[in-house]
RODO-2510 file (C-alpha; in nm, 4 decimals, decimal comma):
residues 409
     n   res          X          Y          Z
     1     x     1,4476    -8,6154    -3,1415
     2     x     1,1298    -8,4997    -3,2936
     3     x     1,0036    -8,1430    -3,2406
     4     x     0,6693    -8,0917    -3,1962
     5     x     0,5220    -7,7989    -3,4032
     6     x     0,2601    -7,6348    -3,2598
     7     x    -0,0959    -7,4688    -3,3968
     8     x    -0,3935    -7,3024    -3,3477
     9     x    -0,6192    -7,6081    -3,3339
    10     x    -0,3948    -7,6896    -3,0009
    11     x    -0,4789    -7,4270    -2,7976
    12     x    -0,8436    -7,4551    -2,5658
    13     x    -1,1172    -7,3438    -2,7375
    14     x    -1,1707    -7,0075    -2,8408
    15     x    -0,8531    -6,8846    -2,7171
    16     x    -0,6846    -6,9239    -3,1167
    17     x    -0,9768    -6,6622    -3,2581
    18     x    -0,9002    -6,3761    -2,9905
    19     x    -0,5410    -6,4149    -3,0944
    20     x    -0,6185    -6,3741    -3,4894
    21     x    -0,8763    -6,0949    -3,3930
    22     x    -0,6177    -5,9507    -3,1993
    23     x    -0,3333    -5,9798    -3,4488
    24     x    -0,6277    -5,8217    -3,7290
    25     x    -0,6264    -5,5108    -3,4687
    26     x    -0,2739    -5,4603    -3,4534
    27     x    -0,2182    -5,4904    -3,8525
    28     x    -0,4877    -5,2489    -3,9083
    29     x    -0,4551    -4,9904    -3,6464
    30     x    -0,2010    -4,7749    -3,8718
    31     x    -0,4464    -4,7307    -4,1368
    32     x    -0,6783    -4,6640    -3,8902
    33     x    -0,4445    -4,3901    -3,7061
    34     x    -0,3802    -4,2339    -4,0507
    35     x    -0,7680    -4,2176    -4,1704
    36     x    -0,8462    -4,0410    -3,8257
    37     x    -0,5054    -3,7624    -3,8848
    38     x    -0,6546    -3,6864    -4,2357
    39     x    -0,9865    -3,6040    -4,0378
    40     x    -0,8298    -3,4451    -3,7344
    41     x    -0,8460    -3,1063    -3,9319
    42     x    -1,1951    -3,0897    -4,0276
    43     x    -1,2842    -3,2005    -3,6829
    44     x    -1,0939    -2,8663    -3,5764
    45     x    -1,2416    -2,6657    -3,7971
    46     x    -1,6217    -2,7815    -3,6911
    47     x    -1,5086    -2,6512    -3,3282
    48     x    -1,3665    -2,3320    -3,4009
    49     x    -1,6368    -2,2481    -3,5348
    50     x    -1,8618    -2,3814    -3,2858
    51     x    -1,6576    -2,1520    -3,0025
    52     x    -1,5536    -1,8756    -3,2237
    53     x    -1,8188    -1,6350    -3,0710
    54     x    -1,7230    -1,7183    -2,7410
    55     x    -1,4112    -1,4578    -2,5333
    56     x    -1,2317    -1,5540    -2,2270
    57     x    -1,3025    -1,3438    -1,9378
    58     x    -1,1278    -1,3642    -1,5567
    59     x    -1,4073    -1,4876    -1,3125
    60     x    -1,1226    -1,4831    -1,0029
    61     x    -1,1286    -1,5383    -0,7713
    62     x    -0,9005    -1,2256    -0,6941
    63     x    -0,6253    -1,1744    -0,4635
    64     x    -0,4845    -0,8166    -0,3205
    65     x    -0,1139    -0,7421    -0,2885
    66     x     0,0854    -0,5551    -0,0358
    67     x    -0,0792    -0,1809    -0,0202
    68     x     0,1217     0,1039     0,2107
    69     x    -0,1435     0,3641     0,0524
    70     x    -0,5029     0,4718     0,1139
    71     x    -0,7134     0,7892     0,0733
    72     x    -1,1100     0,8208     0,1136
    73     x    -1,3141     1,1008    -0,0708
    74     x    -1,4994     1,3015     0,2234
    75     x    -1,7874     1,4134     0,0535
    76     x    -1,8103     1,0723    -0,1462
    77     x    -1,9474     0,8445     0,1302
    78     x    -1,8788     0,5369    -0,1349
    79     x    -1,5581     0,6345    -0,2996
    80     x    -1,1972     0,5483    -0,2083
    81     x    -0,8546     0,5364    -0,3762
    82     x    -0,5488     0,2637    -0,2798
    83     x    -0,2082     0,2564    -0,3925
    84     x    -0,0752    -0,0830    -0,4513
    85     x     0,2998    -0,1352    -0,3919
    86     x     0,3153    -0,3020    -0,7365
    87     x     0,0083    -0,2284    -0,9220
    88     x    -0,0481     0,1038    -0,9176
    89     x    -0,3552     0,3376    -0,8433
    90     x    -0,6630     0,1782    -0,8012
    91     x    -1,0423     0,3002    -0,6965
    92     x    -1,3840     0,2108    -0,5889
    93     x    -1,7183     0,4412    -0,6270
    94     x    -1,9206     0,1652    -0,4083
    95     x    -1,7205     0,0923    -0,0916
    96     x    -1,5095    -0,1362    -0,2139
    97     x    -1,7267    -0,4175    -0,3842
    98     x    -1,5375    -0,3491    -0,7095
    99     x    -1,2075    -0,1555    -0,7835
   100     x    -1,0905     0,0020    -1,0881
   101     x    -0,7469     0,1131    -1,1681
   102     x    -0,6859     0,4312    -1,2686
   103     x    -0,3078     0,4463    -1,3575
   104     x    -0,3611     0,1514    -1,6984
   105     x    -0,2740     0,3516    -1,9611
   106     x    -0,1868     0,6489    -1,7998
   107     x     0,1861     0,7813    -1,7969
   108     x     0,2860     0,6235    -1,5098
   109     x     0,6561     0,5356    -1,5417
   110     x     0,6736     0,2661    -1,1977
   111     x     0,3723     0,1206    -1,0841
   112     x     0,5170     0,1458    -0,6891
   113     x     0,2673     0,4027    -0,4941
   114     x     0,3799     0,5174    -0,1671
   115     x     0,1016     0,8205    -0,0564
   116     x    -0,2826     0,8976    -0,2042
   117     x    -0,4432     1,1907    -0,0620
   118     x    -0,7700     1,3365    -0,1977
   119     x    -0,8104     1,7347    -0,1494
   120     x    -1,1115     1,7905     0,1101
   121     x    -1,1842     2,1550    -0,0232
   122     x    -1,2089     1,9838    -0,4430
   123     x    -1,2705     1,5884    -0,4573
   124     x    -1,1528     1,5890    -0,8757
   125     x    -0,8099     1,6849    -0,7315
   126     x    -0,6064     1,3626    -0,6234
   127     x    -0,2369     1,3889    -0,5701
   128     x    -0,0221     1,0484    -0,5664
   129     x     0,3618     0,9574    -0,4309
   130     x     0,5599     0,6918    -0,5823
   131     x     0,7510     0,4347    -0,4886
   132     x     0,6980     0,2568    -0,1208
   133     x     0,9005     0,3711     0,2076
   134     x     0,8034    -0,0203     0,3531
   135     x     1,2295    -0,0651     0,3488
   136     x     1,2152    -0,4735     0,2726
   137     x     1,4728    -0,6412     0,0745
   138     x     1,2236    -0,6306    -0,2639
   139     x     1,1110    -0,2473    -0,1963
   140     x     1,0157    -0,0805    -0,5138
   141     x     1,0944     0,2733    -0,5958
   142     x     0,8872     0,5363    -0,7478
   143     x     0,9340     0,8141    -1,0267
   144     x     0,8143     1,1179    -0,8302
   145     x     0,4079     1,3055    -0,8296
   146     x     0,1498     1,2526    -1,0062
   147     x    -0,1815     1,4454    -1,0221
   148     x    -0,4950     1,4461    -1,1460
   149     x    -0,7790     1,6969    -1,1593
   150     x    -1,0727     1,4984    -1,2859
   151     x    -1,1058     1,2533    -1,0244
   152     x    -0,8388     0,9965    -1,1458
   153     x    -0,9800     0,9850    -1,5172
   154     x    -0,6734     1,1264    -1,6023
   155     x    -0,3035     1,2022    -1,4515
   156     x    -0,0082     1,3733    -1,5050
   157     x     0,3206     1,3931    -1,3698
   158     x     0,4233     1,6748    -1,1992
   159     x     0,7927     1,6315    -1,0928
   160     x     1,0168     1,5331    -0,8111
   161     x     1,1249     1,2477    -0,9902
   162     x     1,4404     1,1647    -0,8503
   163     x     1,2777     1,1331    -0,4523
   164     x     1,2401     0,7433    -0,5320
   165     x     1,0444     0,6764    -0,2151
   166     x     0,7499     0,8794    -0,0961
   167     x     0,5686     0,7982     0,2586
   168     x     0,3424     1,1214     0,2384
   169     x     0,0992     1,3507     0,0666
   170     x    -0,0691     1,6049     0,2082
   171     x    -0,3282     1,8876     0,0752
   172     x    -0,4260     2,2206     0,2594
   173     x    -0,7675     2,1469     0,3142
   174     x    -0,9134     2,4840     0,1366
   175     x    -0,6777     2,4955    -0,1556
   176     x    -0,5728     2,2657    -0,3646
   177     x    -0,2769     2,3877    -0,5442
   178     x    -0,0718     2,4090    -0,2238
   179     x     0,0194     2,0120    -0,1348
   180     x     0,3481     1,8903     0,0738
   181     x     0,5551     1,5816    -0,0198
   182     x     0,7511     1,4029     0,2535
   183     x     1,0223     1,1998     0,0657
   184     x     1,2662     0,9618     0,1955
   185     x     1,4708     0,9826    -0,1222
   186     x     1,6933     0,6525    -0,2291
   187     x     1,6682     0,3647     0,0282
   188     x     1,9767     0,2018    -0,0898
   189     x     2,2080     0,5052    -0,1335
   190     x     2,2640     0,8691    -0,0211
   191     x     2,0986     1,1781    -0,2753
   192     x     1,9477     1,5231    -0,2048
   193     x     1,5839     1,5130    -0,3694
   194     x     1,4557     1,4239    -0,0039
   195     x     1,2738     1,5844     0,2634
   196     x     1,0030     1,8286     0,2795
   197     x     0,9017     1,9927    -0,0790
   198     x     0,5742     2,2484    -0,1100
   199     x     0,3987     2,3749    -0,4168
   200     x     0,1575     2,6209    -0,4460
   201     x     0,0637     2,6132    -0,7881
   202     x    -0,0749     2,2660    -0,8695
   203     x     0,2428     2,1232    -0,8525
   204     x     0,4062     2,3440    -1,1490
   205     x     0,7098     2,4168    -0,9623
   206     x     0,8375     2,2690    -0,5922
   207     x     1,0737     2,4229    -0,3118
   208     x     1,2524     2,1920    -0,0788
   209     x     1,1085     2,3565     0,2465
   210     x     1,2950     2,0801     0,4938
   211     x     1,6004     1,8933     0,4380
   212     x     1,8325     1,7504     0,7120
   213     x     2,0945     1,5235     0,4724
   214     x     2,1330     1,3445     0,1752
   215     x     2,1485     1,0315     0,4423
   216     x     1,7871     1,1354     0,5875
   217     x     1,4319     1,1372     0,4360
   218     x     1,0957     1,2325     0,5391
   219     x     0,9461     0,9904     0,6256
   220     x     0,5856     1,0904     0,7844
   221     x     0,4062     1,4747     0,7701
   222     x     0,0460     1,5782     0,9065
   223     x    -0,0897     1,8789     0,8980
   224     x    -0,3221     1,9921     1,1868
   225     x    -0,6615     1,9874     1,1033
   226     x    -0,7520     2,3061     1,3150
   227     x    -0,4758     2,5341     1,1615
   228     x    -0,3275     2,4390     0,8533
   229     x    -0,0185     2,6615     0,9313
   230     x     0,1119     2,3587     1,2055
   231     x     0,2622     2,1147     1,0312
   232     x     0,4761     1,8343     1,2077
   233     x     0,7072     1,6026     0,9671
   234     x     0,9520     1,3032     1,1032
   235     x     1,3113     1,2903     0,9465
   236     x     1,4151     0,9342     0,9208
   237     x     1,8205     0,7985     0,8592
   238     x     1,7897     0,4636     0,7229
   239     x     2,0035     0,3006     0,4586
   240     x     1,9299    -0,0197     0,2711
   241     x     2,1712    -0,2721     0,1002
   242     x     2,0894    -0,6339    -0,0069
   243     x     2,1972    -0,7942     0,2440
   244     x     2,1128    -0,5184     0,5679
   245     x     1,9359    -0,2441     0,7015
   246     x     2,0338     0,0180     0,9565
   247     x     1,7788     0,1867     1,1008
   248     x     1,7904     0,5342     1,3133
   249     x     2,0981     0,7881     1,3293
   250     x     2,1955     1,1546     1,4401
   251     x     1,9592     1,3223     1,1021
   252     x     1,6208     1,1139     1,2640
   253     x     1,4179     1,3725     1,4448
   254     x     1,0859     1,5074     1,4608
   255     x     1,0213     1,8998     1,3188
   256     x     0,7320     2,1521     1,3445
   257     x     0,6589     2,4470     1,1620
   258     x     0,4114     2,6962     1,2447
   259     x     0,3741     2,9241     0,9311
   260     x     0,2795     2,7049     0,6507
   261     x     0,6612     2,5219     0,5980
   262     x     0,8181     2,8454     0,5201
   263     x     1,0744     2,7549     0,8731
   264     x     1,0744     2,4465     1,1362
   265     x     1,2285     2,3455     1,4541
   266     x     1,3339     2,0428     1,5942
   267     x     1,1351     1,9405     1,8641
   268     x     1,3303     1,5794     1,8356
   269     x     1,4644     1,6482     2,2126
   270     x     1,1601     1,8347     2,4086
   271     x     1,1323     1,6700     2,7184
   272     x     0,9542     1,3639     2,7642
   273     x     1,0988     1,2616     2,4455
   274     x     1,3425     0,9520     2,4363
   275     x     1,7295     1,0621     2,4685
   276     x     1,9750     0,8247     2,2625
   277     x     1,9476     0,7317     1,8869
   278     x     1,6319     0,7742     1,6965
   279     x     1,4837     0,5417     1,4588
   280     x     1,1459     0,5726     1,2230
   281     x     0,8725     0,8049     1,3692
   282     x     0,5085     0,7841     1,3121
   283     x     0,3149     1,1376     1,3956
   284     x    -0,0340     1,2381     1,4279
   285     x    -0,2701     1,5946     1,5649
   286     x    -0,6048     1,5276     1,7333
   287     x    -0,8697     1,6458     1,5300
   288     x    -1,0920     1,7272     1,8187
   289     x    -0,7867     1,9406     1,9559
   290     x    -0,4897     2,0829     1,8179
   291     x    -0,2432     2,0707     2,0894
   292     x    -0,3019     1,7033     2,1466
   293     x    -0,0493     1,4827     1,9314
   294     x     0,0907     1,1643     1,9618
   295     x     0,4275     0,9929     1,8298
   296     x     0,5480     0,6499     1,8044
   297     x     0,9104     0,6560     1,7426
   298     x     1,1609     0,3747     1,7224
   299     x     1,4475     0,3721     1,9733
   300     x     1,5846     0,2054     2,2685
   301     x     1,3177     0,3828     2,5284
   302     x     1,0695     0,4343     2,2773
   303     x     0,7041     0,3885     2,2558
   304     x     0,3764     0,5727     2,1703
   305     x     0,4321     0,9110     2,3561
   306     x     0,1437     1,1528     2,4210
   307     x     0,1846     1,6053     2,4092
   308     x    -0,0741     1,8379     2,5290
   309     x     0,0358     2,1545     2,4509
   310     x     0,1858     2,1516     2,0384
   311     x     0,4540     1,9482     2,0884
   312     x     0,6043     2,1406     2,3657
   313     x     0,6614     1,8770     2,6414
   314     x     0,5801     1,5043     2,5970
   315     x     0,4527     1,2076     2,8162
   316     x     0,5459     0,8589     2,6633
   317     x     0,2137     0,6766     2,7446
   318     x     0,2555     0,3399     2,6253
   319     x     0,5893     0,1365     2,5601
   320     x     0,4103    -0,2358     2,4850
   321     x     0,6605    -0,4342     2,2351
   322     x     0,3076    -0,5149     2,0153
   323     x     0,2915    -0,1590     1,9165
   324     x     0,6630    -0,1075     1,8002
   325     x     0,7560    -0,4353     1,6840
   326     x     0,9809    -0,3963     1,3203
   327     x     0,9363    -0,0346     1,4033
   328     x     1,1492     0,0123     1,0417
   329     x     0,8479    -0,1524     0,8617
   330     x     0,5499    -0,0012     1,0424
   331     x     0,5349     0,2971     1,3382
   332     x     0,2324     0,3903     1,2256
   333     x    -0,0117     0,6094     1,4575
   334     x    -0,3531     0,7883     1,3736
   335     x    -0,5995     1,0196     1,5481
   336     x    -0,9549     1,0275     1,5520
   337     x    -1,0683     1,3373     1,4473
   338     x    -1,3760     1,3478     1,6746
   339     x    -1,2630     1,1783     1,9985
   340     x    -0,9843     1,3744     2,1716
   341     x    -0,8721     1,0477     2,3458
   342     x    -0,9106     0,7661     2,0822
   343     x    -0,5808     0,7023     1,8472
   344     x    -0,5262     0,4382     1,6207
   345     x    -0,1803     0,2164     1,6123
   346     x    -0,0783     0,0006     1,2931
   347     x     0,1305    -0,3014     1,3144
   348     x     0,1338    -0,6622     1,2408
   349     x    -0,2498    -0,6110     1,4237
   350     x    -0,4625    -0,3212     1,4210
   351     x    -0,5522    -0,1867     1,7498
   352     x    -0,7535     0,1080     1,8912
   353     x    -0,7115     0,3516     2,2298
   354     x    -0,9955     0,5248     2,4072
   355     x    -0,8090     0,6801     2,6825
   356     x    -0,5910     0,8876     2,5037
   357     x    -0,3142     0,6023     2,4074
   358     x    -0,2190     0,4356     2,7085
   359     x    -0,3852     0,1319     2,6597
   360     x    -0,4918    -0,0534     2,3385
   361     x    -0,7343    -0,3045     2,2120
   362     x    -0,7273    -0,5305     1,9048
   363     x    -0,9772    -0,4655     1,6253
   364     x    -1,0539    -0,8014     1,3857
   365     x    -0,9230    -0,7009     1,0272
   366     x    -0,9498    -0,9582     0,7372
   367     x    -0,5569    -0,9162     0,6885
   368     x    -0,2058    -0,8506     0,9013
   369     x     0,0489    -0,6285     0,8522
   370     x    -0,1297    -0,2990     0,8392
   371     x     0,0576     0,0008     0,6648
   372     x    -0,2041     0,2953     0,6456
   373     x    -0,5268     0,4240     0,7709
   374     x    -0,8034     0,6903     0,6242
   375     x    -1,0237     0,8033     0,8659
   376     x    -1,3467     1,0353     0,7565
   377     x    -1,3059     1,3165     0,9346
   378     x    -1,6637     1,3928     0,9140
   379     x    -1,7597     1,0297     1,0282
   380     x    -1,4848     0,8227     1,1722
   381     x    -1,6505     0,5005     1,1906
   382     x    -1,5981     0,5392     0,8076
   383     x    -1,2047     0,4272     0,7429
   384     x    -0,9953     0,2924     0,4950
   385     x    -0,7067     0,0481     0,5790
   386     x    -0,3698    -0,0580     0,3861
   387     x    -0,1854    -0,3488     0,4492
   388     x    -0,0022    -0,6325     0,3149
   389     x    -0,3259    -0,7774     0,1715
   390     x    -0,4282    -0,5303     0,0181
   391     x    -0,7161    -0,1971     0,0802
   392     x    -1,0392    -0,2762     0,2913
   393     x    -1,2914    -0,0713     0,3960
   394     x    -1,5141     0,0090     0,6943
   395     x    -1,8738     0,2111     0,7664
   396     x    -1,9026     0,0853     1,1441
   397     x    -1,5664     0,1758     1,3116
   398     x    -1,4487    -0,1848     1,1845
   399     x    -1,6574    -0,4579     1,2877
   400     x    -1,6733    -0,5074     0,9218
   401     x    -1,4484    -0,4949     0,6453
   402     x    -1,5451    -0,5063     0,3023
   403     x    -1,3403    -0,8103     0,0999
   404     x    -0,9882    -0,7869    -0,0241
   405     x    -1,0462    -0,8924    -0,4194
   406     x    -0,8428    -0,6444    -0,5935
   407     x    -0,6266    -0,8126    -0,8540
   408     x    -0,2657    -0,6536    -0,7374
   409     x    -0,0997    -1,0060    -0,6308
***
């Protein structure tokens, strides 16, 4: 048998030169590869030196995280502080187009913020609680008070360290140095550094002024904006493990003291006031007049309840499930202080009263989940609002909200 060798001049035309041009490729292309490593490096050079002038910089676009914290400055019509629940302090001198933190390289030990409250009688004097009272799963504690005296330039801490969790900060509005703490001490365990603590020298030395357990925090305070000798405060039992939350027992109550915090009594059972276990309890004084309050307390006939006469008797004026939904993670409530009948309700929306709390509106806000409200008290269409997005900020009573870009997410 004869075998038939095959060759180039066989194949159709033209088909024989782009296999030897293709064969050239191949053969050469390892030279090739190896002249164009040797030059890699020079290339490199050329363009480091072309972009070494140039810096990165973060254009955003930005994105807020959860915020249970808020404070305006009164006589600042521009400036606000927020307290992120991971990011620390942060604040704005023009309404919130652009936020600054404050706490970077300060000696902040956590960078959880539960409560920002700037004095009304001094604007350079800012107090702030750490470590959030929101009780989810991933809560973050705090590592107690820090102040500042310079308008947030710079801070320093000025104890209660061990509280973990504060939900409250508030200032006598002529002197600075005397400030109250409401502190629900450690979510996930019992310890006594909770409750109601007072200084009156700048936060020098404290004095535990209310204290039900070591089960039981405080978990909301307001002082009355008429006389800053009535103070109210809510006691909250709750207890957090990985895998549960109990909310409510027999320390959860609602207090009042008339003489600064040096005493209090319960006023957890006056009537009107639900009758079996209590839960979390949100509190609030009218600033137009100072026997008008409101509560919204967790429990099984709770609701938003309404008092006349300091707390004395009580009327519960609204019971709607949209206002005390999770009542653990919100039961928040807020007056105006002009209107004697408008009042303010956070929850997963944000909704308004003008006939004293019994019925409620929804007011558009760029983000759910709303943890905290500022309200001017010299213009309340001017607010500031905390929630799970973030701080935003108002001028008109909230048709508008200024844009959530802070970089806490």
């Amino acid at each position: 048998m004869q075998i038939r060798r095959s060759s180039l001049s066989a194949w159709p035309s033209g088909i024989g030169t782009a296999v030897l041009l293709a064969i050239c490729a191949i053969l050469a292309m390892p030279q090739w590869l190896t002249s164009q490593a040797q030059q890699q490096p020079s290339s490199r050079t050329d363009a480091n030196g072309l972009f070494k002038g140039l810096q990165y910089r973060h254009i955003g676009p930005f994105r807020g995280g959860r915020s249970v914290a808020v404070a305006g400055i009164p006589a600042q019509p521009m400036g606000y502080y927020f307290g992120a629940t991971g990011g620390g302090v942060w604040k704005t001198i023009d309404g919130g187009v652009n936020w600054d933190s404050v706490s970077d390289g300060q000696p902040f030990g956590t960078g959880s913020v539960g409560a920002v409250e700037v004095s009304q009688s001094d604007p350079n004097v800012v107090y702030v609680g750490m470590g959030e009272t929101s009780s989810r799963g991933n809560v973050s504690h705090g590592d107690g008070v820090y102040r500042s005296v310079d308008a947030g330039r710079t801070w320093k801490r000025v104890g209660l360290e061990d509280t973990r969790h504060i939900g409250r900060v508030r200032i006598h509005p002529r002197n600075p140095d005397i400030a109250y703490v409401a502190a629900l001490g450690h979510i996930f365990g019992p310890n006594e550094q909770r409750g109601v603590f007072r200084t009156k020298d700048g936060g020098k030395s404290w004095e535990k002024v209310l204290y039900k357990s070591n089960k039981a925090g405080a978990i909301d305070l307001v002082i009355a904006p008429a006389n800053p000798n009535n103070l109210y405060a809510a006691i909250w039992e709750a207890k957090r493990t990985p895998y549960s939350l109990e909310s409510g027992g027999p320390d959860s109550g609602l207090w009042k003291s008339t003489d600064g915090g040096d005493t209090w009594t319960e006023i957890s059972r006056r009537p009107g006031l639900p009758k079996g276990l209590l839960g979390r309890i949100g509190i609030t004084v009218s600033g137009a007049n100072g026997d008008r309050l409101w509560a919204i307390i967790e429990a099984d006939d709770g609701g938003v309840f309404r008092s006349d006469n300091a707390g004395e008797s009580w009327t519960r004026v609204n019971e709607g499930r949209n206002l005390r939904q999770r009542a653990w993670y919100y039961s928040h409530i807020y007056a105006d202080p002009k209107n004697v009948d408008t009042v303010y309700v956070l929850n997963v929306g944000f909704y308004i009263s003008v006939d004293g709390g019994r019925t409620y509106t929804t007011l558009s806000v760029p983000h759910s989940d709303n943890h905290d409200l500022w309200i001017d008290p010299n213009n309340p269409l001017r607010m500031i609002n905390a929630n799970d997005g973030g701080a935003y900020v108002t001028t008109d009573g909230g048709r508008i909200w200024s844009e959530q870009d802070q970089s806490t997410a």
